[in-house]
Legacy VTK file of the C-alpha trace (Angstrom):
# vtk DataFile Version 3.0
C-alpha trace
ASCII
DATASET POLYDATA
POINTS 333 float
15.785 -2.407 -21.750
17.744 -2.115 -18.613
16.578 -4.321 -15.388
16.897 -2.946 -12.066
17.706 -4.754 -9.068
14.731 -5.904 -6.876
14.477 -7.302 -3.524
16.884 -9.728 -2.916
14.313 -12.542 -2.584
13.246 -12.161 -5.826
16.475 -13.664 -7.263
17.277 -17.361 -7.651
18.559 -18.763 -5.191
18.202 -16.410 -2.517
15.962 -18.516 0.118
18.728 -20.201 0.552
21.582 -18.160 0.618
20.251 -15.575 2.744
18.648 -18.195 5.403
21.446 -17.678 7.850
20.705 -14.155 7.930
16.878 -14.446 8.360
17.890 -16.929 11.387
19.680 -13.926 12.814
16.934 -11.512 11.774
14.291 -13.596 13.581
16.455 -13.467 16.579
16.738 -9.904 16.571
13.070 -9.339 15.963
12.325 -11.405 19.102
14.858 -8.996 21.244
12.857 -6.251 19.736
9.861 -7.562 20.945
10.914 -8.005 24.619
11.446 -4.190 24.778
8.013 -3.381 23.055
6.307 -5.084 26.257
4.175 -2.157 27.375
0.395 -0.624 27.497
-0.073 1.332 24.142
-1.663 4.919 24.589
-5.096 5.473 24.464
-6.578 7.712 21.866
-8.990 10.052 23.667
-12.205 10.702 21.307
-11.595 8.821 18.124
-12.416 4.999 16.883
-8.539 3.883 15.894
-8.218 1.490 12.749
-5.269 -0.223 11.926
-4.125 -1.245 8.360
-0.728 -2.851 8.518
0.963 -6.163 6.609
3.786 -8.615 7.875
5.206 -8.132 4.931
7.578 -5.017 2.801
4.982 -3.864 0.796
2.595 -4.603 -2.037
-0.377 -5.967 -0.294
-3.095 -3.189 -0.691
-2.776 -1.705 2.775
-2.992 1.798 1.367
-5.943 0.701 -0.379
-7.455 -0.486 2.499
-6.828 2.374 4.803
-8.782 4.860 2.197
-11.568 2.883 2.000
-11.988 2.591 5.672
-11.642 6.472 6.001
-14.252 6.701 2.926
-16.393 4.275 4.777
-16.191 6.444 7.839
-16.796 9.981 5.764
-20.048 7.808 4.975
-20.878 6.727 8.494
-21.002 10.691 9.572
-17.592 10.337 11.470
-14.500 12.996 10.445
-11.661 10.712 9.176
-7.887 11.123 9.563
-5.412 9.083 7.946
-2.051 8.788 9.908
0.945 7.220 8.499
5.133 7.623 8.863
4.999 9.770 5.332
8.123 7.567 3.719
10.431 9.669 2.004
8.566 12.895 3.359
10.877 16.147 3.239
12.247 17.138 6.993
10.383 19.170 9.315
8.053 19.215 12.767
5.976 16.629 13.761
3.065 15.755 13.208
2.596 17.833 10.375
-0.647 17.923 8.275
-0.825 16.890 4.701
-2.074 20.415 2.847
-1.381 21.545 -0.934
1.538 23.901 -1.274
3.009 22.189 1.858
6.484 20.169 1.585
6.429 17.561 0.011
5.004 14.395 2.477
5.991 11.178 0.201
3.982 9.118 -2.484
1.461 7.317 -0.443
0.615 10.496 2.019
-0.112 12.650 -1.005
-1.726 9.850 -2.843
-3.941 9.313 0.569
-4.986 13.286 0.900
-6.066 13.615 -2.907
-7.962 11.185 -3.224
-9.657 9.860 0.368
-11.415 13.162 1.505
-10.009 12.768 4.512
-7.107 14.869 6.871
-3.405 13.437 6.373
-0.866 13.817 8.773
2.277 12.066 8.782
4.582 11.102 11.696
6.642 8.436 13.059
5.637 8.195 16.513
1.738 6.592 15.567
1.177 7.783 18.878
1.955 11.586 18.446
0.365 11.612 14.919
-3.331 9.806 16.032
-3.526 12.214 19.018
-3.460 15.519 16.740
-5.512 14.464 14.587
-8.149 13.451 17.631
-7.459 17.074 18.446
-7.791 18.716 15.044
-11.373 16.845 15.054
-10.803 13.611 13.543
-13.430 10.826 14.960
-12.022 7.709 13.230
-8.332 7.366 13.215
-6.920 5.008 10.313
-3.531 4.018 10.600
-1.467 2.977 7.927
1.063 0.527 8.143
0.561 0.529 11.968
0.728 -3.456 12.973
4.289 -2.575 13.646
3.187 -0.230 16.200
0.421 -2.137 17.992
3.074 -1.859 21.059
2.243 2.059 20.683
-1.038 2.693 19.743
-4.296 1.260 21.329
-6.678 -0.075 18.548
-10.166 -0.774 18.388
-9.455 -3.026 15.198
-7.043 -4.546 13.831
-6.428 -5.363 9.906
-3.516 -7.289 8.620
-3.085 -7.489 4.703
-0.878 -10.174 3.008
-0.365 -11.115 -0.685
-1.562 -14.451 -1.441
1.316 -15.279 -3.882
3.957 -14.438 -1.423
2.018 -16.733 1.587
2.391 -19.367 -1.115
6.002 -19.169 -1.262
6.192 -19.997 2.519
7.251 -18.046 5.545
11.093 -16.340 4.779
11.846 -13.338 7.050
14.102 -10.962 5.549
16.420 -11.129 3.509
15.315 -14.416 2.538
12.126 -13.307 1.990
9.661 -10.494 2.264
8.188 -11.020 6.039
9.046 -8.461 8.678
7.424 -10.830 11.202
6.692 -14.281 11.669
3.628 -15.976 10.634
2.624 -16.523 14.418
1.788 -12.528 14.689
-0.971 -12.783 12.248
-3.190 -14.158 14.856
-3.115 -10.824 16.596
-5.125 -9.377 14.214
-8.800 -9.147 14.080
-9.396 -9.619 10.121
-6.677 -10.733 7.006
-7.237 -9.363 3.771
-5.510 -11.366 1.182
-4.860 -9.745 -2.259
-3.895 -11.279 -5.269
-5.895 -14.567 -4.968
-6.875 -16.151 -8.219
-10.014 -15.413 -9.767
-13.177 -16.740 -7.670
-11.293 -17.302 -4.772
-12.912 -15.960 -1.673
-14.807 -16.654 1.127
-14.181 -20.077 3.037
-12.439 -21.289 -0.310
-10.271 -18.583 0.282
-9.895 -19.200 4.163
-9.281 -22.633 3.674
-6.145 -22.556 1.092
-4.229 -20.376 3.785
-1.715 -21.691 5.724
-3.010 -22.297 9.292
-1.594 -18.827 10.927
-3.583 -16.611 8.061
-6.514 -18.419 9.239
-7.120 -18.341 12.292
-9.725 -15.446 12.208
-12.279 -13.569 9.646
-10.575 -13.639 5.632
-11.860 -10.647 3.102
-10.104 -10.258 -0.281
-9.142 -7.740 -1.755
-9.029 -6.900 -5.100
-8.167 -3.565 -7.008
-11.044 -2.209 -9.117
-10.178 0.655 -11.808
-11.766 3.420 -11.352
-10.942 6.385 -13.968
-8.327 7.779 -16.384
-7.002 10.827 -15.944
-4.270 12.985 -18.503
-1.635 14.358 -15.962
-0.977 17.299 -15.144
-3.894 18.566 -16.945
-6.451 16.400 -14.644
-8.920 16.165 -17.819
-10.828 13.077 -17.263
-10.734 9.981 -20.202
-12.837 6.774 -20.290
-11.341 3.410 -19.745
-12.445 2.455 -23.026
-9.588 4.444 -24.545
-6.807 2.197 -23.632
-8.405 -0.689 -25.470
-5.843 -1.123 -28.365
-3.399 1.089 -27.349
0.618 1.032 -26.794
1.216 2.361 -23.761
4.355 1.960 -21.679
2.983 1.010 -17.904
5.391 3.392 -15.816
5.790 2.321 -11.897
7.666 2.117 -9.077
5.647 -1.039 -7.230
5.862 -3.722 -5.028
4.104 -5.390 -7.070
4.112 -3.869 -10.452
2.640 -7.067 -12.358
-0.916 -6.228 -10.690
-0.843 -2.745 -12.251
0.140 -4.313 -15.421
-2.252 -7.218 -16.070
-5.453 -5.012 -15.063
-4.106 -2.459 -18.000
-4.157 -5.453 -20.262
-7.361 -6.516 -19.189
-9.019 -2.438 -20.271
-7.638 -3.836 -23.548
-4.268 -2.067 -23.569
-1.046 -3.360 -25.086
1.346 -3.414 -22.105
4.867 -1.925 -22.415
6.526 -2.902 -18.676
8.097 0.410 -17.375
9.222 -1.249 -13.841
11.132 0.827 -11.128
12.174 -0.119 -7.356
9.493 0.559 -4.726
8.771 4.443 -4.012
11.508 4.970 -6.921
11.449 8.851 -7.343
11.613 9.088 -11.184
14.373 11.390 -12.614
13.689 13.226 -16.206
16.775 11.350 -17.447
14.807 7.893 -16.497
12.137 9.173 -18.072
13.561 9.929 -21.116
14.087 6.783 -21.953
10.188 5.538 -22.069
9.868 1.741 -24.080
10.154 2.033 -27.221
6.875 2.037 -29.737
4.739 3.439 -26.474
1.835 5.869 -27.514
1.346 6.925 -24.377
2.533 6.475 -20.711
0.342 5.183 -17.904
1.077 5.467 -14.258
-0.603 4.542 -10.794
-1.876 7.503 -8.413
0.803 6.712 -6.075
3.696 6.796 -8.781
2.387 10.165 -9.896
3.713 11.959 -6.977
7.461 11.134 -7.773
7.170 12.421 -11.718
9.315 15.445 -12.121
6.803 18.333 -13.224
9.282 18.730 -16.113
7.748 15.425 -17.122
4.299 16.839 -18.567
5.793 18.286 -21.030
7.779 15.697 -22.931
5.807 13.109 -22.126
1.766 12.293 -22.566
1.193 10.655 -19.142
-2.096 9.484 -17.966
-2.898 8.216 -14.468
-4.968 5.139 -14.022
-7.125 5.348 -10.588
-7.909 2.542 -8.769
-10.309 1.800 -5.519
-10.269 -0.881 -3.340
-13.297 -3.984 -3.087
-13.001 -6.182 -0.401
-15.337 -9.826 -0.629
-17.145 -10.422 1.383
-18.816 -6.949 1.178
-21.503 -7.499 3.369
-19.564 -9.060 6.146
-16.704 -6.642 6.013
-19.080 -3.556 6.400
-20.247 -4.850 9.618
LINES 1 334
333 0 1 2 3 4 5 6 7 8 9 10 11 12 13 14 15 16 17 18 19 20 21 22 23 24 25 26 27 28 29 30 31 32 33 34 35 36 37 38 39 40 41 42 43 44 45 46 47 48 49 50 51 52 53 54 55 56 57 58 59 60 61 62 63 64 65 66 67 68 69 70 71 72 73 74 75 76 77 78 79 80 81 82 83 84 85 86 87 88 89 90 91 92 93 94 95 96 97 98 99 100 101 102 103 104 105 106 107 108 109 110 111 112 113 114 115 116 117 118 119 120 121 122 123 124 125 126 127 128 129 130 131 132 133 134 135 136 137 138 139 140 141 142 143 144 145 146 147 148 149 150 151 152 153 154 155 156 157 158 159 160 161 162 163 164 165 166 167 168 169 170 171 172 173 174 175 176 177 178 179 180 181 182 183 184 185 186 187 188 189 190 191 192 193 194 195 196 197 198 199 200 201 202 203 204 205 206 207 208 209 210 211 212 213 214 215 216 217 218 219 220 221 222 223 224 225 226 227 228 229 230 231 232 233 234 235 236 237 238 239 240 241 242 243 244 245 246 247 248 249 250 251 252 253 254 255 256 257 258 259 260 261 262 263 264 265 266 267 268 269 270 271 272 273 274 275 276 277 278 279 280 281 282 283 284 285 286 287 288 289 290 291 292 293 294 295 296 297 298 299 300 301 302 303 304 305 306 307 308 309 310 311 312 313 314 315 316 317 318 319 320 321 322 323 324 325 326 327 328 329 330 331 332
């Protein structure tokens, strides 16, 4: 089966040859910097949240942000979730997430199915947090906004960072998959570190960082499945029916190994189906499923890029996952 290319720090050698360019990077990034020196704006009526990472992608920030707007649905306050809407079509902004709208990108249609909270997408943080204060919203959640602390005023801060990749050591792009440098993550007011090994949390957890993770509180986070669902039907299936089964584990991932070993842990057999981050599937692609598979099995996020033309040659079940973040008791407070 065919392997597609993946970040460029994923291949051997690449530290090293790319070093020179994450020098320059660095340098650039501090440049950047010096022009984001300003007051961020003020979010009249709303409690802002911030979800964000240092890093590309595949930490569990989107994970994160719904569970802070399910916490707040809890707490009595109206939720919003505000986020850029990658790969949304063109149009005004801010624009509010809404069935039979455009379509608004993976992780903004992902977010408004399944948080119970209002979605709006736009670049400008800033724009996007202010409608939704206006439209009702009491708790703002941003996601992905650490890269826009210089815009929007926060009342807290989140930064989440994969525990593997802190391991490798800090590489800035393209040498790695840091957008910033370790130093930043002292800015925020809590990490959350995903894939940590088993048992691994707490002060254990705080104290096998490197010093910059740990400079304030440490949560982890792991994924928790949560239900099976036949797409595009939306019948509902136990877990329990993927113990035993061939099924080809279709996504489009930062980190598509997580998605995979928690399928073999319900007991399935595990067919690797791997595709580029935010990869929007084509029928051709997907006629061309791993070979043996009885059935396919995607994430919610990876179900917004299948063609609808896909339901019909293929039986495609989506595997629903929430997030759990350790310590609970601390991290509600």
């Amino acid at each position: 089966m065919m392997t597609l290319p993946r970040e460029p720090w994923r291949r051997p050698m690449a530290a090293g040859l790319f070093a020179p360019l994450a020098a320059l990077y660095r340098l650039g990034w501090w440049f950047s910097r010096c022009f984001h020196r300003g007051r961020p704006g003020r979010v009249e009526g709303a409690v802002v949240l911030s979800v964000g990472n240092l890093s590309v992608g595949g930490t569990g920030k989107s994970f994160l942000a719904r569970d802070l707007a399910e916490r707040a649905l809890r707490a009595g306050l109206k939720p919003a979730i505000v986020l850029r809407g990658y790969r949304a079509a063109p149009g005004p902004r801010p624009l509010r997430v809404g069935s039979g709208g455009p379509p608004c990108g993976d992780e903004a249609s992902e977010h408004a199915e399944a948080s119970g909270a209002d979605v709006w997408i736009d670049p400008d943080r800033l724009r996007g947090a202010r409608a939704a204060a206006t439209a009702g919203a009491r708790c703002v959640v941003l996601d992905d906004g650490f890269q826009r602390r210089w815009q929007v005023a926060r009342n807290f801060d989140l930064l989440a960072v994969d525990y593997g990749e802190l391991m490798a050591g800090e590489r800035l792009l393209p040498a790695g998959p840091f957008r910033e440098p370790w130093s930043q993550a002292a800015l925020a007011d809590a990490v959350v570190v995903s894939g940590a090994p088993d048992g691994l949390v707490g002060e254990a957890l705080r104290a096998g960082l490197p010093r910059p993770w740990r400079l304030g509180r440490v949560f982890r986070l792991d994924r928790v499945p949560a239900g099976l669902e036949e797409w595009p039907a939306g019948r509902r299936r136990p877990l329990g029916a993927l113990k035993g089964r061939r099924v080809a584990a279709l996504s489009g991932l930062g980190h598509p190994e997580r998605f995979e070993a928690t399928l073999a842990a319900l007991g399935a057999e595990v067919l690797p189906w791997r595709f580029p981050d935010h990869h929007p599937f084509t029928p051709a692609e997907l006629e061309r499923q791993p070979r043996g598979a009885e059935w396919v099995v995607t994430t919610a996020k990876d179900k917004a890029r299948l063609p609808a033309a896909a339901g019909a040659r293929l039986k495609v079940f989506v595997l629903r996952a929430r997030a759990r973040v350790a310590p609970g008791a601390e991290f509600s407070r």
